[in-house]
C-alpha positions in Angstrom: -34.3 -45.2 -26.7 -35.9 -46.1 -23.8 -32.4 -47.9 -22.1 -30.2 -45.2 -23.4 -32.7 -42.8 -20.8 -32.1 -45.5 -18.3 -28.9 -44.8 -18.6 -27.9 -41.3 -19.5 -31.0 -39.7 -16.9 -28.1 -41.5 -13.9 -25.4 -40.7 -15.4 -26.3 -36.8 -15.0 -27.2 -37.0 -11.7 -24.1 -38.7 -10.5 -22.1 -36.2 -12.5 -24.2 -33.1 -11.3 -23.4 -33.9 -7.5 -20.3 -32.7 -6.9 -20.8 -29.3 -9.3 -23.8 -28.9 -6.8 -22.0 -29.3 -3.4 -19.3 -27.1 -5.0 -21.5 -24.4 -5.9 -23.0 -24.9 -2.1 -19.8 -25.1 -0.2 -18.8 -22.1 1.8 -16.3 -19.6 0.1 -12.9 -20.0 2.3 -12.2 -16.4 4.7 -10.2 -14.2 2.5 -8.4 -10.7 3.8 -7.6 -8.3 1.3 -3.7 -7.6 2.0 -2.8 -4.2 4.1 -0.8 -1.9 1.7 1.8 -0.2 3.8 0.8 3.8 5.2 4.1 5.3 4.9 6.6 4.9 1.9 10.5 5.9 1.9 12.2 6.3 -1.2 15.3 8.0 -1.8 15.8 11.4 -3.5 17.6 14.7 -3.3 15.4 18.4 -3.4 17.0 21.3 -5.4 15.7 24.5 -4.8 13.7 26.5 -8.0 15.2 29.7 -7.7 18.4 30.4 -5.7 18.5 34.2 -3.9 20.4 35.7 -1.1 19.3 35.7 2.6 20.4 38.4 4.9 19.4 38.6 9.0 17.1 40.7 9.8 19.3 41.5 13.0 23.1 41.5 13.3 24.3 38.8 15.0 26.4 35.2 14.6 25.3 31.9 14.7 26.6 30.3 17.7 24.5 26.9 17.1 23.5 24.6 13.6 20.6 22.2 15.3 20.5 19.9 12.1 22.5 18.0 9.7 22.1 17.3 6.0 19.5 14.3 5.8 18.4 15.0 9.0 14.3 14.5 9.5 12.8 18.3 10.6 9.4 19.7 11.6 7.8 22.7 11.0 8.5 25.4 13.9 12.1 22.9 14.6 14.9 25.5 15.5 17.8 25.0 13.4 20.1 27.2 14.3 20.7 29.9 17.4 
């Protein structure tokens, strides 16, 4: 028993040094990947409800400022 000891007790040392300088080595600089702010997909609005619009004031339209896919704002004139 005594030489198995002799044996086994170096054994488990050599075998526990590189789980030790594993467990002691630095973790490696990780960034967590930047998810995109804005996302674009495609697809088409349809309106709820459809009614009639009338002017409040007689008058034509002499100008359409806007196209159909075109990107508008809130307060954007679209027509004059």
């Amino acid at each position: 028993m005594n030489l198995a000891l002799r044996w086994l007790s170096p054994a488990l040392l050599l075998l526990s040094i590189p789980l030790g300088a594993r467990l002691l080595a630095a973790p490696a600089n990780q960034t967590a990947p930047t998810a995109p702010r804005k996302l674009s997909l495609p697809a088409s609005v349809e309106p709820f409800e459809r009614v009639e619009l009338h002017a409040r004031a007689v008058g034509y339209v002499v100008e359409v400022r806007g196209e159909r896919g075109d990107v508008v704002t809130a307060g954007q004139v679209l027509a004059r």
